[in-house]
C-alpha positions in Angstrom: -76.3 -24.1 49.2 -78.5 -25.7 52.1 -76.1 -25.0 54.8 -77.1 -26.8 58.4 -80.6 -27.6 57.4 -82.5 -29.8 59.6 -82.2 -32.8 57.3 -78.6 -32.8 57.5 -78.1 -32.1 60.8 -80.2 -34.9 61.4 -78.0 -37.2 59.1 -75.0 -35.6 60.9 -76.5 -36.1 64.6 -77.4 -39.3 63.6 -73.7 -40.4 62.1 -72.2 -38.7 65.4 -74.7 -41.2 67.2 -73.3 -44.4 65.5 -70.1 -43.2 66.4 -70.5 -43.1 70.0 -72.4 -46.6 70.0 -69.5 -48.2 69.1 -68.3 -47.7 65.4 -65.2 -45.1 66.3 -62.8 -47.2 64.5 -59.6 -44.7 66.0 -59.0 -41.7 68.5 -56.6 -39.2 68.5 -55.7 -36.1 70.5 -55.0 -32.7 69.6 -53.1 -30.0 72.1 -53.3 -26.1 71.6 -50.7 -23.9 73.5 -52.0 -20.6 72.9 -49.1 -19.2 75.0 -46.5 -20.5 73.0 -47.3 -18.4 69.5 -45.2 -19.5 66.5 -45.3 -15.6 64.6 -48.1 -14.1 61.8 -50.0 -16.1 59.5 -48.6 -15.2 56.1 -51.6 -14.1 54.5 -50.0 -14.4 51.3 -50.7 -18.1 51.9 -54.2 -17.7 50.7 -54.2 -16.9 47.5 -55.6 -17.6 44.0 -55.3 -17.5 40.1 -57.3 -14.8 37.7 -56.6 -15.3 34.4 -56.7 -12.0 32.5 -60.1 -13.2 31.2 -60.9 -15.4 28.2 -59.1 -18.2 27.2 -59.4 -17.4 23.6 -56.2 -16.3 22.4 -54.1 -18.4 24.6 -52.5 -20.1 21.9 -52.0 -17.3 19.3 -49.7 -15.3 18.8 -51.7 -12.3 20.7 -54.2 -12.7 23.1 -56.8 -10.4 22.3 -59.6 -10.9 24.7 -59.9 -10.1 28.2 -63.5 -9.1 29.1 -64.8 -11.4 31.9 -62.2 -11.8 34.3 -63.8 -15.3 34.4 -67.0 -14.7 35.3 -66.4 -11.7 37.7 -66.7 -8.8 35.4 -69.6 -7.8 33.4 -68.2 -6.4 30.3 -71.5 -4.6 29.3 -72.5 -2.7 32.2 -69.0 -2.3 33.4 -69.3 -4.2 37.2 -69.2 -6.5 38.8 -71.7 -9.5 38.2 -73.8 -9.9 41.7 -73.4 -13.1 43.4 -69.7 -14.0 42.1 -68.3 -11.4 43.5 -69.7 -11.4 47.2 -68.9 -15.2 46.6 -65.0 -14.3 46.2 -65.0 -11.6 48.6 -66.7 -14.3 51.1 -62.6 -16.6 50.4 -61.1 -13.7 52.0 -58.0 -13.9 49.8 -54.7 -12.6 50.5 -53.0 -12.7 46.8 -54.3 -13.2 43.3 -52.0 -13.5 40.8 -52.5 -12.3 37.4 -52.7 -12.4 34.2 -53.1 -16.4 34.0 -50.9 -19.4 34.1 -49.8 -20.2 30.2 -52.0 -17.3 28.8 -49.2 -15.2 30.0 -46.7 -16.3 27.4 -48.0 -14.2 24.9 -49.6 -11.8 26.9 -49.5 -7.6 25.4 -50.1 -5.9 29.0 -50.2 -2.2 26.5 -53.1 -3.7 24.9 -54.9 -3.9 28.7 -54.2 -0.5 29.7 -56.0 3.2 29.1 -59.8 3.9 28.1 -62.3 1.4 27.8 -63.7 2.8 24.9 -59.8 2.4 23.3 -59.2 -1.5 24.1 -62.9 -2.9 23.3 -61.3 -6.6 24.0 -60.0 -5.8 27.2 -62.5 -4.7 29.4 -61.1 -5.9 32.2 -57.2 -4.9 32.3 -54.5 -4.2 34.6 -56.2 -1.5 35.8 -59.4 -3.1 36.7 -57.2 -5.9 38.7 -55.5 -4.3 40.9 -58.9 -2.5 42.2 -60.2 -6.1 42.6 -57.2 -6.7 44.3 -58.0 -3.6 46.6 -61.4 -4.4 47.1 -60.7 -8.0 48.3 -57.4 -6.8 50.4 -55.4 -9.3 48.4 -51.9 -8.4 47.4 -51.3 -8.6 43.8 -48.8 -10.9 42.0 -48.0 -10.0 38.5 -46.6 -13.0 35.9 -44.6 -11.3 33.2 -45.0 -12.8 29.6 -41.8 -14.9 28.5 -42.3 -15.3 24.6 -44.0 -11.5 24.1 -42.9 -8.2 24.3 -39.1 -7.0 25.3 -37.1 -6.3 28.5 -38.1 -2.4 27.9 -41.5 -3.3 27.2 -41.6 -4.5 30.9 -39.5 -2.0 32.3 -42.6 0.5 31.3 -44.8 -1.9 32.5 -43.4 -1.4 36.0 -43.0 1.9 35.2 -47.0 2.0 34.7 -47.7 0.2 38.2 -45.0 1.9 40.4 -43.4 4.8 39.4 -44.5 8.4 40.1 -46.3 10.4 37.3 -43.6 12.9 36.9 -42.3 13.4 33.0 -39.6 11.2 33.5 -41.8 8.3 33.8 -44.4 8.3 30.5 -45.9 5.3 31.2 -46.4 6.4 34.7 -47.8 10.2 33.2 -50.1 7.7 31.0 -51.8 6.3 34.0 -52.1 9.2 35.7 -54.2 10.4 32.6 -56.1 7.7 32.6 -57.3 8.3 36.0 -55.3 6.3 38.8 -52.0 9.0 39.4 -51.1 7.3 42.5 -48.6 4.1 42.3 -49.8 0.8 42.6 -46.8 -0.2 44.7 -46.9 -3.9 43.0 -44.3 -5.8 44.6 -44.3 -9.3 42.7 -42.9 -10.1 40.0 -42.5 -13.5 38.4 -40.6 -14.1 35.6 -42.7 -16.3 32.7 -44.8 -19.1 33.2 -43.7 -22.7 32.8 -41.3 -21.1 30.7 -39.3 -24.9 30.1 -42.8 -25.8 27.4 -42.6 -23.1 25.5 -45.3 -20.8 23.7 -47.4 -23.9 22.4 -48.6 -24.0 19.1 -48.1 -20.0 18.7 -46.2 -18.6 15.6 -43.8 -18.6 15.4 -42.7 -21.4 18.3 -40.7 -20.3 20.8 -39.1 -22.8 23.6 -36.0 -21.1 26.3 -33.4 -24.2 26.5 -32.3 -23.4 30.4 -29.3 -20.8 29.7 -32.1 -18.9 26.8 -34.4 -18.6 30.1 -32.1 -17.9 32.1 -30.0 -15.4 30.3 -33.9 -13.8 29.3 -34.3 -13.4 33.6 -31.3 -12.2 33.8 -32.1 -8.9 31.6 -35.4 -8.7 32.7 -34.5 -8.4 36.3 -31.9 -5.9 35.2 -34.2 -3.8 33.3 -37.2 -3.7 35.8 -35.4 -2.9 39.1 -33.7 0.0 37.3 -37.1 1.6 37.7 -38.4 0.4 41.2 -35.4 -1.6 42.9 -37.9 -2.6 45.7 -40.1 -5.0 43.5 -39.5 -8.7 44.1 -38.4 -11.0 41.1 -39.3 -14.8 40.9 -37.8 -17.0 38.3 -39.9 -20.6 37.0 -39.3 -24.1 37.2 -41.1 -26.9 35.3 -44.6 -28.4 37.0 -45.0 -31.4 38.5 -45.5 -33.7 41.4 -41.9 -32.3 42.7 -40.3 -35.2 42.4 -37.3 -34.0 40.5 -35.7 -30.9 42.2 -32.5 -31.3 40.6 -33.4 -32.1 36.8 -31.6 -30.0 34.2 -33.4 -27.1 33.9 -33.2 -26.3 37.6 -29.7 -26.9 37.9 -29.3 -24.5 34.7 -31.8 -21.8 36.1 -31.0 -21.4 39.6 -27.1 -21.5 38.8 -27.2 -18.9 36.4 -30.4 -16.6 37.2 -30.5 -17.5 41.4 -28.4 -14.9 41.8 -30.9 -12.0 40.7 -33.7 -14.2 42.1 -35.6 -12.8 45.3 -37.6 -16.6 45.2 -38.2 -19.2 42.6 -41.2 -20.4 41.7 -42.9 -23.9 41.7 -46.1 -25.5 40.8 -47.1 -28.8 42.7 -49.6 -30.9 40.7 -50.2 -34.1 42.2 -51.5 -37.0 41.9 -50.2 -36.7 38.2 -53.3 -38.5 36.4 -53.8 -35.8 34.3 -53.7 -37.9 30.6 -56.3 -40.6 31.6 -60.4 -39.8 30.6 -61.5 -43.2 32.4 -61.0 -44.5 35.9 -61.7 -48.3 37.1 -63.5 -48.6 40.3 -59.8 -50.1 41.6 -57.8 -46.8 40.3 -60.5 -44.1 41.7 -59.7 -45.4 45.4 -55.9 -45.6 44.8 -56.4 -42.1 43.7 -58.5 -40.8 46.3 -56.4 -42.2 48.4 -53.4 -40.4 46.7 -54.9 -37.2 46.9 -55.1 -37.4 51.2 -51.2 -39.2 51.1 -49.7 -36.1 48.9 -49.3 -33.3 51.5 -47.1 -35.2 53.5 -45.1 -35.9 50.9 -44.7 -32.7 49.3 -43.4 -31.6 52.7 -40.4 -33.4 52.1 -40.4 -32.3 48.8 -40.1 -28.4 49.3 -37.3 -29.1 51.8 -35.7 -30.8 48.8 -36.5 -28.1 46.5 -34.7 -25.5 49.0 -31.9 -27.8 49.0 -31.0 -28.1 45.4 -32.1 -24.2 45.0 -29.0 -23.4 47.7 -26.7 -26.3 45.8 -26.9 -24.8 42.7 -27.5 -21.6 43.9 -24.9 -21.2 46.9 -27.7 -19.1 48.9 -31.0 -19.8 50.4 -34.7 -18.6 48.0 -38.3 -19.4 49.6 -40.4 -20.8 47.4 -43.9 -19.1 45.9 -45.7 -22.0 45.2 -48.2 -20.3 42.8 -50.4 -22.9 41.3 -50.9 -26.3 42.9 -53.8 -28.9 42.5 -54.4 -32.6 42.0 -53.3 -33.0 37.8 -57.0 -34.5 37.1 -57.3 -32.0 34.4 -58.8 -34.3 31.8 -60.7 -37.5 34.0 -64.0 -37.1 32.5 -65.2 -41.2 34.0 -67.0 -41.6 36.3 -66.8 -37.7 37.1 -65.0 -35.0 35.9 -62.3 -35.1 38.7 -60.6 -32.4 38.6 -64.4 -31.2 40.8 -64.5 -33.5 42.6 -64.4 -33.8 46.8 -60.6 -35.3 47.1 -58.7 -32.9 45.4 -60.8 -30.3 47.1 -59.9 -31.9 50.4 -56.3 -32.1 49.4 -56.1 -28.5 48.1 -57.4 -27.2 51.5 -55.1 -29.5 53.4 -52.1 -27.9 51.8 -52.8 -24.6 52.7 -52.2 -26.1 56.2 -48.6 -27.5 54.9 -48.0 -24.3 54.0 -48.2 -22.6 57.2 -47.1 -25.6 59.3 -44.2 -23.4 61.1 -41.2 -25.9 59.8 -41.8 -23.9 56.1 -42.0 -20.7 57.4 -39.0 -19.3 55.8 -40.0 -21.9 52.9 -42.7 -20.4 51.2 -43.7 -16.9 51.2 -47.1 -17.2 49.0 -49.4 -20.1 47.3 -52.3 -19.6 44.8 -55.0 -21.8 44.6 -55.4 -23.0 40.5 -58.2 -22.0 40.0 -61.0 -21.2 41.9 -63.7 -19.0 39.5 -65.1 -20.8 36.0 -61.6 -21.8 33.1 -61.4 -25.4 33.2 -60.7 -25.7 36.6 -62.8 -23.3 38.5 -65.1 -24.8 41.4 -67.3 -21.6 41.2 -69.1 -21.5 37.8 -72.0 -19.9 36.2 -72.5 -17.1 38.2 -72.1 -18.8 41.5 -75.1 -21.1 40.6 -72.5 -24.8 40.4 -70.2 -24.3 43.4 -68.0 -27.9 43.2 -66.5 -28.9 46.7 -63.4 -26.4 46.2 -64.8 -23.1 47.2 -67.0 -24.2 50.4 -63.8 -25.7 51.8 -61.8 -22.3 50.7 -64.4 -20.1 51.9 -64.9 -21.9 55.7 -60.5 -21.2 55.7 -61.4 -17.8 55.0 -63.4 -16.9 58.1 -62.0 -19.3 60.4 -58.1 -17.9 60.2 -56.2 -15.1 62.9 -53.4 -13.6 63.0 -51.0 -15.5 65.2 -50.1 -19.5 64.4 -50.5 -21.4 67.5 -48.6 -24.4 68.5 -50.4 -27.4 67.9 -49.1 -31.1 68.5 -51.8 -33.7 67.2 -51.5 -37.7 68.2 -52.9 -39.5 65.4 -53.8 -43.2 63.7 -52.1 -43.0 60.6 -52.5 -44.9 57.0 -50.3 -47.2 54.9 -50.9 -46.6 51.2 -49.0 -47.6 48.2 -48.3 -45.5 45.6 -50.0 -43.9 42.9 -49.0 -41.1 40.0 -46.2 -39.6 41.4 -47.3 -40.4 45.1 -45.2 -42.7 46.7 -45.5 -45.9 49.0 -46.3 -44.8 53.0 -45.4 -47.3 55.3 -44.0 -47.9 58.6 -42.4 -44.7 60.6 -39.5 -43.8 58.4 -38.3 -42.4 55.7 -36.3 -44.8 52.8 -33.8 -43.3 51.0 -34.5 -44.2 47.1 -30.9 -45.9 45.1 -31.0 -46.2 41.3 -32.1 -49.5 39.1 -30.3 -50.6 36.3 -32.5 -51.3 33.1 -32.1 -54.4 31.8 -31.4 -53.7 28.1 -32.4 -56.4 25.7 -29.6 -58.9 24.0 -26.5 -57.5 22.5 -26.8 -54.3 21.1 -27.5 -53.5 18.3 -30.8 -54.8 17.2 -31.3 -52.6 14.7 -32.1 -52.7 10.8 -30.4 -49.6 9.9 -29.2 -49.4 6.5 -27.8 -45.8 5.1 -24.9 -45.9 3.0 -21.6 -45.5 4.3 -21.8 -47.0 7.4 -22.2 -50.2 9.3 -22.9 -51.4 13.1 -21.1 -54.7 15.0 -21.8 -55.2 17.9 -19.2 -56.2 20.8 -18.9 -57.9 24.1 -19.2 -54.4 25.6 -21.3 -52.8 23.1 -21.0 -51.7 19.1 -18.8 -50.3 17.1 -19.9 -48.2 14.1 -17.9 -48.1 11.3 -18.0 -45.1 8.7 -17.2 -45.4 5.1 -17.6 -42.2 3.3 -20.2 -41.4 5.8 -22.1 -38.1 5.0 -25.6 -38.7 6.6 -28.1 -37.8 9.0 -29.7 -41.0 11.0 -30.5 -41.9 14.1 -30.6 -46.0 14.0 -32.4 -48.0 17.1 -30.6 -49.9 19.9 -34.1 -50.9 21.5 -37.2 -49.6 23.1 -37.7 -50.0 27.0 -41.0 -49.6 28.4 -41.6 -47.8 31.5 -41.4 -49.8 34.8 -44.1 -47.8 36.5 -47.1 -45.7 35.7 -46.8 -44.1 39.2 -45.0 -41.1 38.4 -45.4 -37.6 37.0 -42.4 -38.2 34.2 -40.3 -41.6 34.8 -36.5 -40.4 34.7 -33.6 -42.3 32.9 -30.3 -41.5 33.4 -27.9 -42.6 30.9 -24.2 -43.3 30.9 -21.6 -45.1 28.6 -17.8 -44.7 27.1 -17.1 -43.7 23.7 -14.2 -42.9 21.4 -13.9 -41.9 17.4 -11.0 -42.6 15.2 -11.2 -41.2 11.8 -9.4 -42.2 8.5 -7.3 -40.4 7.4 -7.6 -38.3 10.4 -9.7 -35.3 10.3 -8.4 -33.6 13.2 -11.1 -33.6 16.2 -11.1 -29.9 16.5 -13.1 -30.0 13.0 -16.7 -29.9 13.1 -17.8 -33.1 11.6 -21.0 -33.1 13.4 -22.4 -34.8 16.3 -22.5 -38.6 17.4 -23.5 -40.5 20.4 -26.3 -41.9 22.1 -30.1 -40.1 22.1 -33.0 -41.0 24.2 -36.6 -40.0 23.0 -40.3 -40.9 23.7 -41.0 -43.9 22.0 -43.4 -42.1 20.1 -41.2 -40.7 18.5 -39.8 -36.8 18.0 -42.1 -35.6 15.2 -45.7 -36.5 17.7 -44.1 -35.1 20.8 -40.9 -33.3 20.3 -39.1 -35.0 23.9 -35.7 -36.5 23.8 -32.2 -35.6 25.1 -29.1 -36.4 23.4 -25.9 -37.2 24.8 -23.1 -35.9 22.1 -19.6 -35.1 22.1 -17.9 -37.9 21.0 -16.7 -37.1 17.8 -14.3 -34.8 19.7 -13.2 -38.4 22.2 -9.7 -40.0 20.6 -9.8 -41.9 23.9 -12.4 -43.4 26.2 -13.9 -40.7 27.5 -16.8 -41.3 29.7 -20.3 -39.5 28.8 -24.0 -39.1 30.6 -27.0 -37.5 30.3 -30.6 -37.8 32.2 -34.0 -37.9 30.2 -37.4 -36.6 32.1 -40.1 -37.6 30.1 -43.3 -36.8 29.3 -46.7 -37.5 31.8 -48.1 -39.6 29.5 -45.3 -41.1 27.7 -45.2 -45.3 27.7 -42.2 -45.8 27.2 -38.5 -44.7 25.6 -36.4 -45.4 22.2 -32.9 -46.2 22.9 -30.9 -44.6 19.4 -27.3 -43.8 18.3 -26.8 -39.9 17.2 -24.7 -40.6 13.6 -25.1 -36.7 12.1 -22.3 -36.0 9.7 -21.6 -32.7 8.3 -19.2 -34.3 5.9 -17.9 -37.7 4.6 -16.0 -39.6 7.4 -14.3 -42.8 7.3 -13.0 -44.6 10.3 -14.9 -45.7 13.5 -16.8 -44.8 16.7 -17.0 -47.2 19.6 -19.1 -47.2 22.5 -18.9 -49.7 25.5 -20.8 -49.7 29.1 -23.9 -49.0 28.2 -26.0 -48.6 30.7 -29.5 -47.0 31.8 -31.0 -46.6 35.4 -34.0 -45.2 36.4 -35.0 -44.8 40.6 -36.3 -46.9 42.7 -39.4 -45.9 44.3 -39.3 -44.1 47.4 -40.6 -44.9 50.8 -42.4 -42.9 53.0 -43.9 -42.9 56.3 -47.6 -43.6 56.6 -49.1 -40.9 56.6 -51.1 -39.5 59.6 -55.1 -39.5 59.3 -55.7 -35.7 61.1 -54.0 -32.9 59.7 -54.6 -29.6 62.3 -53.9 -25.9 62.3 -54.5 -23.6 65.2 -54.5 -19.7 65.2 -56.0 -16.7 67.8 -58.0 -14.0 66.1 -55.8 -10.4 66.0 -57.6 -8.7 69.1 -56.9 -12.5 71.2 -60.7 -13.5 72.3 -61.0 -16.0 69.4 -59.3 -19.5 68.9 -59.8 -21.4 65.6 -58.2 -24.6 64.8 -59.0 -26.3 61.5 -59.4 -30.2 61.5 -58.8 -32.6 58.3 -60.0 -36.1 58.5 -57.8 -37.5 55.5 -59.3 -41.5 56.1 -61.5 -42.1 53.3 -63.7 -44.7 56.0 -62.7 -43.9 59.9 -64.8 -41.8 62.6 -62.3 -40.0 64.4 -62.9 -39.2 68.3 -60.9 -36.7 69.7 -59.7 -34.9 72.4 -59.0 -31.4 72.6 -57.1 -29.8 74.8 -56.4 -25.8 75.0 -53.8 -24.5 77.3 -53.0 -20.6 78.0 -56.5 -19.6 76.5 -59.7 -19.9 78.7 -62.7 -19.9 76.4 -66.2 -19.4 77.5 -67.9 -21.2 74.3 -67.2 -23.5 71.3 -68.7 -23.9 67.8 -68.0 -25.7 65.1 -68.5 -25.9 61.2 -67.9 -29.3 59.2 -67.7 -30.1 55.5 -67.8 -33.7 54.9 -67.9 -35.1 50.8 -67.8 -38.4 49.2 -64.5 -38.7 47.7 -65.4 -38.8 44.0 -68.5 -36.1 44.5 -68.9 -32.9 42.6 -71.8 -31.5 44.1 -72.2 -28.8 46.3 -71.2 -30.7 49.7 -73.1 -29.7 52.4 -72.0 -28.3 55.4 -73.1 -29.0 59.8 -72.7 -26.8 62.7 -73.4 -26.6 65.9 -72.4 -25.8 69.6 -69.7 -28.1 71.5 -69.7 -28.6 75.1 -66.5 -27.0 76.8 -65.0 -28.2 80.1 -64.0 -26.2 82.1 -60.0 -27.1 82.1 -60.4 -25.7 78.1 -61.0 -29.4 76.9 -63.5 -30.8 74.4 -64.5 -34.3 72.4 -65.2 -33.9 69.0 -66.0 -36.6 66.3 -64.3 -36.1 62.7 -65.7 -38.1 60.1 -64.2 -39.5 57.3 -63.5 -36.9 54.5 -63.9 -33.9 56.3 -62.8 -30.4 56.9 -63.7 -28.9 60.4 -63.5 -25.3 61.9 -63.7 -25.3 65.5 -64.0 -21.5 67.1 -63.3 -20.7 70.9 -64.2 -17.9 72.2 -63.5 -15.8 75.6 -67.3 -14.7 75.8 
């Protein structure tokens, strides 16, 4: 990395030059009260994601390798390998989570525990984490495998970490043994991983419907605080570009297992772009663009989440957002994204939405996804590729105190709109979104269904089946509908209609005769992708009864089939009728533009430091602005700037240099377009 050589600071004076000759296309101003703090910084804040290793065994039933803890660890000589990790130390982390995002569904923590020479796969274990975890002064976070292992199974595995090696506590007596008899004192806990997609193509497949999850939590969290009542339990929601706080799961999850929750977990991927290989010129700017709109966004979005969480809940969780990142994952045209300088920019940005103080009490911990080698990582190959990421992570790192100043910035701000699961900013206000009705095609049904026994007509206000010694299983079309939008992460359809069921002679409704109604699935259809929702019950309806359901789909999914449920579990005769058919799906919401600088101040523990960090978020707009610092008088200024071309995976270089200070604490700085910027004053 060629950090402030004299080429580039040539480029830069020269770029800094054309600004001041007239090519500032906005101003802004940015005020620092250092006497008015606003509490700690939440260290916590800056955290990242260690998978336990290898990614082989992710999708088996075990995973049996851990060896490399991605690069850091070399399994051979037992260390660390040089380079990586002075490179990692250099982020000055505050968490790490561990084992891994979906490796942790099948994850044996016994297997990663005791002698090397006993676990030849596992090289680097439990153990060997939390003394990485000591050696950078982050706090550990522990994700507890959903489809392995039993509630006891994790009971000793807290027992392991945090009890006292006394004979009452084995597990605790084994790691004394082993060499580490003090406790680790881990204190977080979070319950599975993504836990709503199940185990993935392990064997056998496993996949928690909301009440199996939470039911699963809810003996977990009984089992574990029995040994150490002090640890702190977080339960799991689905990923996404938070758009959907109250979808099913949720509601299910934090009804039912928010009670034993100390926080509930969330993972914020967005822009959601993560199924496309090939961007147009036209669809990389709305994306880059997307990525420097999101943060703003998703500001309204955790307030949302902490809403629906106390709804369902009736009490207040913070949030531990512990993966987020730009869902690029498999753009391979004309980069490979997911390395690329905007998500970068927008992954460092949000670690300044997290601290902003209106989400104090919000979130109490994020983790970067991911920032060492996997198929994320922006360091790679022993620290020789270093993607935009990590320089942006790492000038965070050393540019951060202890106390969050208040900081007011006056800003041009930027219209934009919308792009996967990002939505419209405009004007200076929020829009509330309604609901669209689908239009559904002609009368229903259109559908060639043709199983004995039964026989469709449809009606004014919608079809009536009629059953004739029915005794089937078949699910016959209404229509397809193809998604209005490709702007969102999943494209939601909620469903609602009125059905009744006469049998002949009568069965009696209390008899299971199976179960009828209307479905909703990816048009794909249920064998390639296994997504649908079914709306059932009205077998047991002898009168209109009204019925609804809501249907999230997939990323990628193109559209939805439209079907009537007919499962018999014996021969019927008689009819079902359904009427008021109808299918919605929101409108898109609008937000405010969104503002072009993004700034955090803080002062340095021992108060003779001042650093504020500075993102320019305009893709083509020199920034000049003024700085003014009250109740701090500083005797010198520096500053350090990263500045990338959107779409660029290389190594961005970075500029430095001395800024002139006035004498009433005041300065002018220009922030380029694309740009991260840590300005340090100091007393001396």
């Amino acid at each position: 990395m060629t950090v402030c050589s004299s080429f580039h600071l040539f480029c830069f004076t020269l770029l800094s030059s054309l600004a001041h000759a007239g090519l500032v296309q906005s101003e802004a101003n940015i005020t620092i009260n250092a006497s008015k703090p606003r509490g700690e910084v939440n260290r916590m804040i800056f955290g990242h994601n260690i998978e336990a290793g290898d990614t082989f065994g992710v999708f088996t039933p075990d995973h049996r390798d851990s060896n490399s803890a991605q690069g850091l660890w070399d399994a051979a000589k037992r260390e660390y390998v040089p380079g990586m990790i002075e490179a990692v130390e250099a982020l000055r982390m505050g968490s790490l989570r561990y084992p891994g995002g979906c490796l942790v569904h099948n994850f044996n923590w016994k297997a990663a525990v005791g002698p090397l020479p006993e676990r030849p796969n596992f090289q680097f274990g439990i153990d060997e984490w939390i003394q990485l975890c000591r050696r950078l002064g982050a706090e550990p976070v522990y994700t507890v495998a959903d489809y392995y292992g039993t509630s006891q199974e994790t009971a000793e595995l807290v027992e392991y970490l945090n009890a006292p090696a006394i004979p009452k506590h084995p597990w605790a007596m084994k790691r004394a043994e082993w060499g580490h008899p003090e406790p680790y004192k881990v204190k977080w806990f979070e319950l599975g991983n993504e836990s709503d997609h199940g185990n993935h193509s392990c064997k056998p497949p496993r996949k928690f419907t909301p009440q199996e999850y939470s039911d699963w939590a809810k003996e977990y969290a009984q089992k574990m605080r029995a040994v150490d009542p002090a640890i702190k339990i977080g339960i799991n929601t689905p990923p996404g570009d938070g758009r959907y706080p109250e979808e099913p799961w949720n509601q299910v999850v934090f009804r039912e297992a928010g009670p034993i929750a100390d926080f509930v977990v969330v993972h914020f991927y967005a822009p959601a772009a993560s199924f496309w290989k090939e961007l147009t010129p036209e669809e990389t700017q709305a994306l880059n663009e997307a990525c420097m709109a999101t943060n703003d966004q998703l500001s309204y979005r955790i307030r949302q989440y902490k809403e629906a969480i106390k709804k369902y809940c009736g009490r207040e969780l913070p949030l531990a957002i512990t993966e987020y990142n730009a869902m690029t994952a498999n753009i391979k045209s004309p980069v490979p994204y997911r390395f690329s300088f905007a998500p970068a920019l927008q992954s460092a940005d949000f670690i300044r939405l997290c601290l902003e103080p209106e989400h104090q009490n919000d979130i109490n911990m994020a983790q970067y996804w991911q920032i060492a080698n996997g198929h994320w990582g922006a360091l790679r190959d022993g620290g020789k590729v270093v993607h935009p990421a990590y320089p942006l992570f790492r000038l965070w790192g050393g540019h951060v105190g202890k106390t969050l100043l208040t900081t007011t910035v006056q800003t041009p701000s930027a219209s934009f709109g919308g792009f996967r699961g990002v939505d419209t900013a405009k004007g200076d206000s929020y829009l509330q979104p309604g609901m669209g009705r689908v239009t559904l095609p002609g009368r229903l049904p259109e559908t060639n269904f043709n199983k004995p026994g039964v026989s469709m007509v449809p009606t004014e206000e919608g079809f009536i089946v009629n059953f004739d010694g029915y005794n089937a299983e078949g699910y016959p079309t209404l229509c397809f509908l193809k998604n209005s939008s490709d702007l969102h992460y999943g494209m939601r359809y909620n469903v609602r209609f009125e059905g009744r069921m006469k049998l002949t002679p009568a069965l009696g409704q209390s008899e299971d005769i199976g179960h009828f109604g209307i479905g909703i699935e990816d048009s794909r259809g249920w064998g390639k992708v296994q997504s649908a929702v079914a709306i059932s019950g009205v077998e047991k309806a002898t009168e209109w009864q009204k019925f609804q359901g809501t249907f999230l789909t997939r990323p990628d999914a193109r559209g939805v089939r439209l079907s009537v449920r007919l499962i018999a579990k014996k021969a019927i005769s008689g009819t079902m009728e359904i009427r008021n058919l109808v299918v919605e799906t929101p409108l898109p919401e609008t937000f405010p533009a969104y503002p072009l600088l993004s700034s955090t101040a803080t002062r340095s523990a021992d108060g003779k430091s001042v650093y504020l960090i500075v993102f320019n978020k305009s893709l083509n707009q020199f920034i000049k602005t003024s700085i003014d610092l009250a109740g701090f008088k500083g005797r010198s200024a520096s500053f350090r700037q990263i500045t990338g071309t959107p779409e660029s995976i290389a190594t961005p270089e970075e500029n430095s240099g001395k800024l002139d200070l006035q004498k009433e604490g005041s300065l002018i700085h220009t922030f380029p377009p694309s740009s991260m910027t840590a300005i340090t004053i100091n007393q001396w």
